[in-house]
TIVO-241243 format. One record per atom (N, C-alpha, C): residue in one letter; x, y, z; atom name. Coordinates in steps of 0.1 Angstrom, whole numbers. Atoms other than C-alpha are relative to their C-alpha. Layout:
<atoms>
+-----+-------+-------+-------+------+
: res :    xx :    yy :    zz : atom :
+-----+-------+-------+-------+------+
:   A :     X :     Y :     Z :   CA :
...
+-----+-------+-------+-------+------+
</atoms>
This chain:
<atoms>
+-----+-------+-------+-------+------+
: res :    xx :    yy :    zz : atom :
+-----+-------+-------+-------+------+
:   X :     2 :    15 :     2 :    N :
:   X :   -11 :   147 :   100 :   CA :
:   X :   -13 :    -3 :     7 :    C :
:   X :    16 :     5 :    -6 :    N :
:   X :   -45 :   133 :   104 :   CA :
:   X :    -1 :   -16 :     1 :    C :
:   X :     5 :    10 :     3 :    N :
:   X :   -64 :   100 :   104 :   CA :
:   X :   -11 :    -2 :    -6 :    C :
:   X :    13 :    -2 :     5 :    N :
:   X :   -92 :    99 :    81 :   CA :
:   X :    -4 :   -14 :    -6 :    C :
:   X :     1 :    20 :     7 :    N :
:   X :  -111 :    62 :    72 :   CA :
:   X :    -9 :     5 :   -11 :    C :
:   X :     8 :     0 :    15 :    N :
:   X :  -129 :    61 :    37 :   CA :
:   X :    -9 :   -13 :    -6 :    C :
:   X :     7 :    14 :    10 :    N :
:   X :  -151 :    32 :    18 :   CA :
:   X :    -1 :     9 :    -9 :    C :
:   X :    -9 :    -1 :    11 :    N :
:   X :  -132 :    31 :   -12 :   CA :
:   X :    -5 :    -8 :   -12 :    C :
:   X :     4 :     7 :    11 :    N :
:   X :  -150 :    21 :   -46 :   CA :
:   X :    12 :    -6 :   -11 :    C :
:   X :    -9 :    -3 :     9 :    N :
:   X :  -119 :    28 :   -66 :   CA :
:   X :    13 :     2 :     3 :    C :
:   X :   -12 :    -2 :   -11 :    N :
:   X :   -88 :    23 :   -46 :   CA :
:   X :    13 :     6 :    -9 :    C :
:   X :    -8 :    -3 :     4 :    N :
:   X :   -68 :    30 :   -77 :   CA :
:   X :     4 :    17 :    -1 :    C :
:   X :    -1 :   -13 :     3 :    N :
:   X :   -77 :    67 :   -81 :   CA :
:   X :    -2 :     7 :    11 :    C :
:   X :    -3 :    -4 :   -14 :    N :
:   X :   -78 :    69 :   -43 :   CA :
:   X :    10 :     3 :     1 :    C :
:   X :   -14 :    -1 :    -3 :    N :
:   X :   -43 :    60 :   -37 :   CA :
:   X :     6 :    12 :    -7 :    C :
:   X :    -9 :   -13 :     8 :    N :
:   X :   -32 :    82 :   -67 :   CA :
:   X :    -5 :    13 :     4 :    C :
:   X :     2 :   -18 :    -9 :    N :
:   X :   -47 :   113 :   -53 :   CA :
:   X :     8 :     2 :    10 :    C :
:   X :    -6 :    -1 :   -14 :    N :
:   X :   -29 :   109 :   -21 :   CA :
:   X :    12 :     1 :    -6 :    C :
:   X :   -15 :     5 :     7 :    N :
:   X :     6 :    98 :   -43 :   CA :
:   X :     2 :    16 :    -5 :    C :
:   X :    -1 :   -17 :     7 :    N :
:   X :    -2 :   134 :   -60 :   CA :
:   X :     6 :    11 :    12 :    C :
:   X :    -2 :    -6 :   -10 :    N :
:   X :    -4 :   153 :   -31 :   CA :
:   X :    18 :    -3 :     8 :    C :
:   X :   -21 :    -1 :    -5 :    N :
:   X :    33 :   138 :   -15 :   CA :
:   X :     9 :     4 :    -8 :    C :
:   X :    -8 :    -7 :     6 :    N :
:   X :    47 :   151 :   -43 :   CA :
:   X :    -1 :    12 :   -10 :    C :
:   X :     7 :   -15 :     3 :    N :
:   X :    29 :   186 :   -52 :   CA :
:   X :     0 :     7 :    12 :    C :
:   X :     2 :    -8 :   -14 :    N :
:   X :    27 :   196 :   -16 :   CA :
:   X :    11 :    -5 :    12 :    C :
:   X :    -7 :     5 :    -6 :    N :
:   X :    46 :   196 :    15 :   CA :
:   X :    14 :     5 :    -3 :    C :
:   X :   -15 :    -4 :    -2 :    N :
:   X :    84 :   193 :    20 :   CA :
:   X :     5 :   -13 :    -8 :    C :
:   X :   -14 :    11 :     7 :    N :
:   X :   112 :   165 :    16 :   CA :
:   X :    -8 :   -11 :    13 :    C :
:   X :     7 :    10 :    -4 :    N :
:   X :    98 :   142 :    43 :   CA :
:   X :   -17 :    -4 :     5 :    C :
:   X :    13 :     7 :    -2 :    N :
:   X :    60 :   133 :    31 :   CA :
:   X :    -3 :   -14 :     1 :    C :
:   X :     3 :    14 :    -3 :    N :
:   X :    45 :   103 :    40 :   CA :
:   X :   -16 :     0 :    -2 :    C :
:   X :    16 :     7 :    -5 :    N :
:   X :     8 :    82 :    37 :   CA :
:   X :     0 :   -10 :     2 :    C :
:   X :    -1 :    13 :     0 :    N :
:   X :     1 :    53 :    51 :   CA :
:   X :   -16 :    -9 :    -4 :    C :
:   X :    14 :     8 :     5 :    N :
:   X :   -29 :    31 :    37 :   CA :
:   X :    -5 :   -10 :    10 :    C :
:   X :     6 :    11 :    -9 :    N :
:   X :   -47 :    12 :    63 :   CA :
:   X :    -9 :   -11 :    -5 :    C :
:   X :    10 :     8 :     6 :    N :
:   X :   -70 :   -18 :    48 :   CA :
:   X :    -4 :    -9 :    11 :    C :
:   X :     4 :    12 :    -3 :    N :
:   X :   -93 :   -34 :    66 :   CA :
:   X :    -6 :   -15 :     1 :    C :
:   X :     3 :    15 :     7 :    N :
:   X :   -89 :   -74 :    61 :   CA :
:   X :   -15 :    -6 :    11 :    C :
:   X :    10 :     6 :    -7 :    N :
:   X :  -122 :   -93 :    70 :   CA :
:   X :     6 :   -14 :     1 :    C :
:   X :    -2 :    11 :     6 :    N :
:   X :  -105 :  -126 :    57 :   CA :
:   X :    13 :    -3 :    -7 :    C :
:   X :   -11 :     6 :     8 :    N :
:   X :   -75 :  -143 :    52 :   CA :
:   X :     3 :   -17 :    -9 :    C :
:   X :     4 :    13 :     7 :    N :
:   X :   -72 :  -169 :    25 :   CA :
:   X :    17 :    -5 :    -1 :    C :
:   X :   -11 :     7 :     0 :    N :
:   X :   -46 :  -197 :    28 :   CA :
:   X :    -3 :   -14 :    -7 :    C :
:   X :     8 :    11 :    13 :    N :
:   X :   -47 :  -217 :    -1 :   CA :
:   X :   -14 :     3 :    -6 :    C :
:   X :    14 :     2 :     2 :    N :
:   X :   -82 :  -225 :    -6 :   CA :
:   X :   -10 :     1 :    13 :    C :
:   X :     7 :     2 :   -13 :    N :
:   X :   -92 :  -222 :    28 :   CA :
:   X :     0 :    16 :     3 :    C :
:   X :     1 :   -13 :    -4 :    N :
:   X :  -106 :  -190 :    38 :   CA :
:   X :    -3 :     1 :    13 :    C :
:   X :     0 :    -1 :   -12 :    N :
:   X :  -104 :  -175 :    75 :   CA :
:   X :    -1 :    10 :     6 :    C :
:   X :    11 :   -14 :    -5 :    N :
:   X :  -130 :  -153 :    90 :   CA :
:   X :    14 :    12 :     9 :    C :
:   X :    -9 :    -4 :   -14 :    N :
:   X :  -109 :  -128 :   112 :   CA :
:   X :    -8 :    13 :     4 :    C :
:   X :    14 :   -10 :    -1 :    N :
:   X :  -127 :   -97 :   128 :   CA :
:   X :     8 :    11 :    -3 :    C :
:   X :    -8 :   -11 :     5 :    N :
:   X :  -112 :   -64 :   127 :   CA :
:   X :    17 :     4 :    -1 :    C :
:   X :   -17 :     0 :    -5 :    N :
:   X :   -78 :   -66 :   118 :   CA :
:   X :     2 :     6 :   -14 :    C :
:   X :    -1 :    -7 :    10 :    N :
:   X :   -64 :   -41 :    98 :   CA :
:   X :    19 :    -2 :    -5 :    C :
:   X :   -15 :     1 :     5 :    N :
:   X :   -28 :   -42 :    75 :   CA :
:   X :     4 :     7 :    -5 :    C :
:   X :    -1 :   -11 :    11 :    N :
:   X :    -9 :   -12 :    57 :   CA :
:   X :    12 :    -1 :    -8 :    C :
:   X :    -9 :    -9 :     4 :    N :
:   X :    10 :     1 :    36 :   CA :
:   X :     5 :    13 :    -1 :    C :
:   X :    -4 :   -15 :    -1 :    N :
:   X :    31 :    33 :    33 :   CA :
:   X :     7 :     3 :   -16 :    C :
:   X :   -12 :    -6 :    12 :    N :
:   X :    49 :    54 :     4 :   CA :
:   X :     4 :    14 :     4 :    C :
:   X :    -6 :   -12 :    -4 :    N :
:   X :    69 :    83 :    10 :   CA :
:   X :     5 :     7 :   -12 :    C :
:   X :    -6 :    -8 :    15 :    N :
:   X :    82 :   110 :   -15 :   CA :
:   X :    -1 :    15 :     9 :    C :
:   X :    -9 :   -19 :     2 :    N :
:   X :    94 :   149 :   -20 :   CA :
:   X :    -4 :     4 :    -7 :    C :
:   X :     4 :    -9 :     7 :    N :
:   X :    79 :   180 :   -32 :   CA :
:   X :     6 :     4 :   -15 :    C :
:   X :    -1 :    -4 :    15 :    N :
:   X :    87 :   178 :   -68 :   CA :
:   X :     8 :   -16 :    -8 :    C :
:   X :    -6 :    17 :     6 :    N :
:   X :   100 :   139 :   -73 :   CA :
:   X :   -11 :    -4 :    -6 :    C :
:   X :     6 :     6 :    10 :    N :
:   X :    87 :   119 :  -102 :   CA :
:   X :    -4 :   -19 :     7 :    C :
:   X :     4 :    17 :    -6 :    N :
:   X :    86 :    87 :   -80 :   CA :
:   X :     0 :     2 :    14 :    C :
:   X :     1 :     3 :   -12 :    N :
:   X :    77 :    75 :   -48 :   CA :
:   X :     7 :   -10 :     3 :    C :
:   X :    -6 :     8 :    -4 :    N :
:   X :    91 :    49 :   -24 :   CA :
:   X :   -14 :    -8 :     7 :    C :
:   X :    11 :     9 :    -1 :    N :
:   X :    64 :    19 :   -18 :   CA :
:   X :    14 :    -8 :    13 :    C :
:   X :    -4 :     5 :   -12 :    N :
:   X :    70 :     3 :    15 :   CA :
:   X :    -9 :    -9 :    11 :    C :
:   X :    11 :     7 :   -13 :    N :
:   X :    54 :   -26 :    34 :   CA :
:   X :     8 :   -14 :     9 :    C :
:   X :   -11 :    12 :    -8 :    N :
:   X :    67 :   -39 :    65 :   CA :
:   X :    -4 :   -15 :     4 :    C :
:   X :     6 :    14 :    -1 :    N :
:   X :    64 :   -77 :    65 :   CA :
:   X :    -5 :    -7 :    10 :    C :
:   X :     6 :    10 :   -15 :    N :
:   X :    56 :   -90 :   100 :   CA :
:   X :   -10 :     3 :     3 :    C :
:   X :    16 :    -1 :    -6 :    N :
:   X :    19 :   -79 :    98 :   CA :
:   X :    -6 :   -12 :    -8 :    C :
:   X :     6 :     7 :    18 :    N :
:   X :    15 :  -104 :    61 :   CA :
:   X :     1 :   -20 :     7 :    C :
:   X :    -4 :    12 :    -2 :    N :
:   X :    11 :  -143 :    70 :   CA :
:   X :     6 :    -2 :   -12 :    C :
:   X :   -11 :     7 :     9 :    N :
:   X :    33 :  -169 :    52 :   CA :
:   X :    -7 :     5 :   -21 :    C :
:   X :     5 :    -1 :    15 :    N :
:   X :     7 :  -167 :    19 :   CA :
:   X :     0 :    14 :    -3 :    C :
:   X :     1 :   -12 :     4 :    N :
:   X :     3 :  -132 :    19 :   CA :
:   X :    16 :     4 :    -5 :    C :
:   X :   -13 :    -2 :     6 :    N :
:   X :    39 :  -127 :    18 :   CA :
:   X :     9 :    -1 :    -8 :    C :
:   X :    -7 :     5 :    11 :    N :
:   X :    46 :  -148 :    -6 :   CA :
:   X :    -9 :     6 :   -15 :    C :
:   X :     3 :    -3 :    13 :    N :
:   X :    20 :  -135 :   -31 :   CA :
:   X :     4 :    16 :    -1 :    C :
:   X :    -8 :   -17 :     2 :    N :
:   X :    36 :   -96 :   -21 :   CA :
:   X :     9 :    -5 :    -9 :    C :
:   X :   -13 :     3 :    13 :    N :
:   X :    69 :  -109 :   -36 :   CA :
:   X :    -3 :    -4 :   -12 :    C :
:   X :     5 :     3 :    14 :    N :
:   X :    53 :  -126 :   -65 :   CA :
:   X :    -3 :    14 :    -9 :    C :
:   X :     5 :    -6 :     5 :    N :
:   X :    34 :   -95 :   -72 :   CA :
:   X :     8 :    11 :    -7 :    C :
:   X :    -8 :   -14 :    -1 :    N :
:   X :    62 :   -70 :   -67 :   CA :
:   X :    15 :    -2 :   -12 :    C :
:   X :   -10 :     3 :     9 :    N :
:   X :    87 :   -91 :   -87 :   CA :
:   X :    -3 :     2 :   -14 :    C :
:   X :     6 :    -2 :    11 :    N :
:   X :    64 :   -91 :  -116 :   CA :
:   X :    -5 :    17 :    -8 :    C :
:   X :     2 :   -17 :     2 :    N :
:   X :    60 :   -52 :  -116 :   CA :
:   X :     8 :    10 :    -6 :    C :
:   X :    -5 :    -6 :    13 :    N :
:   X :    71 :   -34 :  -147 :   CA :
:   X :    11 :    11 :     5 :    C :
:   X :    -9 :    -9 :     2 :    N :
:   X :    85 :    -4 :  -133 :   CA :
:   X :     6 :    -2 :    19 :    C :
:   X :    -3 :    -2 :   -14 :    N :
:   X :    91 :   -13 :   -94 :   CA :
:   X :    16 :    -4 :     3 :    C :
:   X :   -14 :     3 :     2 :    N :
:   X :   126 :    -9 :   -87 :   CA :
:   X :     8 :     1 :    15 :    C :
:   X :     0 :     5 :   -17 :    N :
:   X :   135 :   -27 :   -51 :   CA :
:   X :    11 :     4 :     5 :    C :
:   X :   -12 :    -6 :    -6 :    N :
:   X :   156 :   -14 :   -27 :   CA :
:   X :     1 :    -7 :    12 :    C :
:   X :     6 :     3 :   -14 :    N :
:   X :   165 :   -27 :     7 :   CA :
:   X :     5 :    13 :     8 :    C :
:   X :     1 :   -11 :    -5 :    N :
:   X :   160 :    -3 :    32 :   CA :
:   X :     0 :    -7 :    19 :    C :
:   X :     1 :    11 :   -13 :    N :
:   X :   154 :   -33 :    61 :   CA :
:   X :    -3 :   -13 :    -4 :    C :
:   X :     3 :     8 :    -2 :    N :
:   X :   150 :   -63 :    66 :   CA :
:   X :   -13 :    -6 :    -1 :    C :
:   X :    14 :     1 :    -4 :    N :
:   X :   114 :   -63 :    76 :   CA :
:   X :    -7 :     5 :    -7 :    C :
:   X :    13 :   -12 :     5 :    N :
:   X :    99 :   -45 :    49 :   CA :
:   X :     5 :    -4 :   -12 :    C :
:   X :     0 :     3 :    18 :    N :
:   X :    94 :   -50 :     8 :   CA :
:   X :    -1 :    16 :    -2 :    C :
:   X :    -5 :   -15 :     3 :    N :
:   X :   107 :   -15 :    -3 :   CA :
:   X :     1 :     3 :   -17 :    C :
:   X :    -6 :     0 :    12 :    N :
:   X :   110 :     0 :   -40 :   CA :
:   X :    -2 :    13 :    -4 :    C :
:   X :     7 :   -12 :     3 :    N :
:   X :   105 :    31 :   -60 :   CA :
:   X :    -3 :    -2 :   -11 :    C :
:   X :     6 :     1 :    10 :    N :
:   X :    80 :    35 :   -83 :   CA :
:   X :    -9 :    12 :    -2 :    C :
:   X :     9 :   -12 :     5 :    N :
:   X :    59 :    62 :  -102 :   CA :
:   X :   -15 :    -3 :     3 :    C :
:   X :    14 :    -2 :   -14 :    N :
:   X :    28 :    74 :   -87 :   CA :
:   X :   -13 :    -5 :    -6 :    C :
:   X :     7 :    10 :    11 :    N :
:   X :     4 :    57 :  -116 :   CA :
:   X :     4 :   -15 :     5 :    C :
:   X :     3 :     8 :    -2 :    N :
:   X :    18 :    27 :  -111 :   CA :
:   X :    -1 :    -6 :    17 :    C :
:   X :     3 :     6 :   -17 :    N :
:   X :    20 :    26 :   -72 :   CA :
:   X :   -12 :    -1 :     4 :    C :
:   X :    15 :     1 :    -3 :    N :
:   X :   -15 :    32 :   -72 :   CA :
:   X :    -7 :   -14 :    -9 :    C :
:   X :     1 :    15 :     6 :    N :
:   X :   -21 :     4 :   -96 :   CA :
:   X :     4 :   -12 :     9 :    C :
:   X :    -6 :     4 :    -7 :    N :
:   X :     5 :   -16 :   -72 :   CA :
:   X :   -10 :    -4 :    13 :    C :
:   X :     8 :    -3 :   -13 :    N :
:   X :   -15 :    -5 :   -40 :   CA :
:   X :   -15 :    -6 :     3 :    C :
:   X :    14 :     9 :     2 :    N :
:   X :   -47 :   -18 :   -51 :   CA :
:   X :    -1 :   -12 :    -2 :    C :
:   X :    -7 :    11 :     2 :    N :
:   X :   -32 :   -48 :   -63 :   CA :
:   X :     5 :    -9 :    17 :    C :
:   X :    -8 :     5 :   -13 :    N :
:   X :   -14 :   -54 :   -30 :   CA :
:   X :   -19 :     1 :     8 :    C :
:   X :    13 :    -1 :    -6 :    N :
:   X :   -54 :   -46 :   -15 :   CA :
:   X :    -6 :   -12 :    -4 :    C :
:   X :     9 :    15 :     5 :    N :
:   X :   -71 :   -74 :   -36 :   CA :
:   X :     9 :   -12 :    -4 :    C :
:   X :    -9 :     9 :     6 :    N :
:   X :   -46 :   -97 :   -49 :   CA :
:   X :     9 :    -9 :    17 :    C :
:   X :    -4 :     2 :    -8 :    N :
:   X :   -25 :  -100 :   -17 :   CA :
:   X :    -6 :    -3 :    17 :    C :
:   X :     9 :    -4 :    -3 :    N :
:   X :   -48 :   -94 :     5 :   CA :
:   X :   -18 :    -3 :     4 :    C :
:   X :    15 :     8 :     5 :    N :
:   X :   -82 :  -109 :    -8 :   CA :
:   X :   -10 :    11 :     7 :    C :
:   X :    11 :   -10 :    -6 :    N :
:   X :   -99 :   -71 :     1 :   CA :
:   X :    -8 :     4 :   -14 :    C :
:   X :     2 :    -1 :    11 :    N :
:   X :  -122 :   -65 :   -24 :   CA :
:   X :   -11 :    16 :     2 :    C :
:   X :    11 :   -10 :     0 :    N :
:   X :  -146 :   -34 :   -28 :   CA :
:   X :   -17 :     1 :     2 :    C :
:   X :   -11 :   -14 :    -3 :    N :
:   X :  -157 :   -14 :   -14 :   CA :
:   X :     9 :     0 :    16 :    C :
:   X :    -8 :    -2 :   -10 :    N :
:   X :  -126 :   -11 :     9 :   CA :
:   X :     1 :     7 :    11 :    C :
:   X :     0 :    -8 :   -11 :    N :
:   X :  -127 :     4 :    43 :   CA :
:   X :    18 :     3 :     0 :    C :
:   X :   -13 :    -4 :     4 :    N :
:   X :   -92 :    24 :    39 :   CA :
:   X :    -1 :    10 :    17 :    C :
:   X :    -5 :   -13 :    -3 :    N :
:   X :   -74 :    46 :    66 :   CA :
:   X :     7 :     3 :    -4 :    C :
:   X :   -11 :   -10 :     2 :    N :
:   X :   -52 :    74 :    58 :   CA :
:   X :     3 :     6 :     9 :    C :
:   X :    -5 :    -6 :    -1 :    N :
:   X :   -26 :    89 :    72 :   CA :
:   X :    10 :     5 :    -4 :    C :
:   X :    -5 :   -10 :     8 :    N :
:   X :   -13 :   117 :    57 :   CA :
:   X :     9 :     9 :     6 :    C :
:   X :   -13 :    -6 :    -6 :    N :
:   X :    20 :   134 :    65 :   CA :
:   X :     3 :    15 :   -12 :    C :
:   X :    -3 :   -10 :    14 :    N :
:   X :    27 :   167 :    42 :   CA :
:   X :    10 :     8 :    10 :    C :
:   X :    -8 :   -13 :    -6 :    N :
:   X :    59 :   188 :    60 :   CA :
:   X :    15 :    -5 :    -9 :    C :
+-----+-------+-------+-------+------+
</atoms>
């Protein structure tokens, strides 16, 4: 398990490389977690400088599963962010929600669209736009 940070042109074909890896390599419990660093949080129409404050997500999966488990725990997300996750996630073709806690928006979804998802959740929810300063950490056992 490492920590490696990136500026990220293409967050969709970023994420999906990583999504590949949790379930081509490794064991039964892989993990990555996506770090994004927010410059700016927009509430409503009002946008709000902030300095380094970073928010993530995780997905987890197993050496030979066709889907992952998309996972973001809510008490990092203000009120608007949280509300445009659930918008986002309810709207999401193949995301198929689980609770897993309380504190967290949970589902499983295939590794194409979590990566679509993940980027989505980056600029949409988010307001991070490219190119993204990303950390990874990467779990493969």
């Amino acid at each position: 398990m490492g920590d490696e940070r990136f500026l990220v042109m293409n967050p969709v074909l970023f994420v999906k490389e990583y999504l590949e890896r949790i379930v081509n390599e490794g064991g039964d419990n892989n993990f990555v977690i996506f770090e994004v660093k927010v410059g700016e949080e927009i509430v409503g129409r009002l946008i709000k400088r902030r300095k380094d404050i970073r928010k993530f997500i995780q997905f987890a999966g197993e050496k030979g599963a066709s889907k992952v488990l998309f996972d973001a725990p809510i008490e990092q997300f203000s009120e608007d962010e949280l509300r445009r996750l659930r918008e986002l996630v309810s709207m999401w073709p193949d995301f198929e929600q689980v609770e897993l806690a309380d504190d967290s928006i949970s589902g499983y979804i295939s590794i194409e669209s979590g990566a679509r998802l993940a980027a989505e959740v980056f600029r949409r929810v988010l307001g991070v736009s490219e190119p993204m300063d990303i950390e990874v950490t990467l779990n493969l056992e």
